[in-house]
C-alpha positions in Angstrom: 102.7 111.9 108.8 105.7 112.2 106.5 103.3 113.0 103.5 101.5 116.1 105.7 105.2 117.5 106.5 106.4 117.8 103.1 103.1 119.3 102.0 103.0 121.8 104.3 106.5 122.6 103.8 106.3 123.1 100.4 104.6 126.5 99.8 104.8 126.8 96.4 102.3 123.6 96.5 98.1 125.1 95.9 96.0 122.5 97.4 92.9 122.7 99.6 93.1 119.0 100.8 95.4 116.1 101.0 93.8 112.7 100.9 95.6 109.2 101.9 94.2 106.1 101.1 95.7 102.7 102.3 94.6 99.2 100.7 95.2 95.7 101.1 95.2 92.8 99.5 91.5 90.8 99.8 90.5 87.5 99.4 87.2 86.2 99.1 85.5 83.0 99.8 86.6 81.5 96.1 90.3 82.5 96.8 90.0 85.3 94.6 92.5 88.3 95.1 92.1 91.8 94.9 93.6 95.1 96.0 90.9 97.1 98.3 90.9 100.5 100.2 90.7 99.7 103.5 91.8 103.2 105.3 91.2 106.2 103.8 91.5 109.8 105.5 91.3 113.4 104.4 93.5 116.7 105.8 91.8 120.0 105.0 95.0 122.5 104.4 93.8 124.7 107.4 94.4 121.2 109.5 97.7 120.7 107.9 98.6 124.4 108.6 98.0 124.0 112.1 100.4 120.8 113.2 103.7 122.1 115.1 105.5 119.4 113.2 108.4 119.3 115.5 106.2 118.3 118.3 103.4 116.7 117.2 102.8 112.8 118.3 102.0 110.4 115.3 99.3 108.4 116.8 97.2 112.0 116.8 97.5 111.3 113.1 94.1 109.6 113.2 92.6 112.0 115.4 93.0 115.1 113.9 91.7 114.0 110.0 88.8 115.7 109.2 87.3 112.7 107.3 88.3 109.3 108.2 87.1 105.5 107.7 88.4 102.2 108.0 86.1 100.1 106.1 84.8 97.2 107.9 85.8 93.7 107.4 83.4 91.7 104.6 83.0 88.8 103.9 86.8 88.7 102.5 89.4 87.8 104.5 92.8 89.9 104.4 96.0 88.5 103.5 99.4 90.1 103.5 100.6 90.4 99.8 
């Protein structure tokens, strides 16, 4: 949520969208180890312009993105790195 804030504070900033993408370490059936999006969601700068920051609730985060996924789990299994 931090990352929307200082967006939207920032006026000087021309952007339409802000995207965040989380990954996570992967590992597949031979041990191998990769890096992999996992999460990714998009906030359109009308959506951004809308949050009352000083009382908005975090776990809307999710909620009001206006494209989201979580990909689902493969046949890799995920390990902390």
């Amino acid at each position: 949520m931090d990352i929307l804030k200082v967006v939207d504070e920032d006026a000087d900033w021309k952007y339409s969208d802000v995207v965040v993408r989380g990954t996570f370490s992967m590992v597949d059936a031979y041990s191998d180890a990769k890096e992999s999006q996992v999460v990714f969601a998009r906030y359109s700068r009308k959506t951004v312009n809308r949050i009352d920051f000083d009382n908005f609730l975090s776990t809307n985060i999710w909620k009001i993105a206006d494209a989201r996924l979580i990909s689902p789990p493969s046949s890799s299994n995920p390990t902390p790195t």
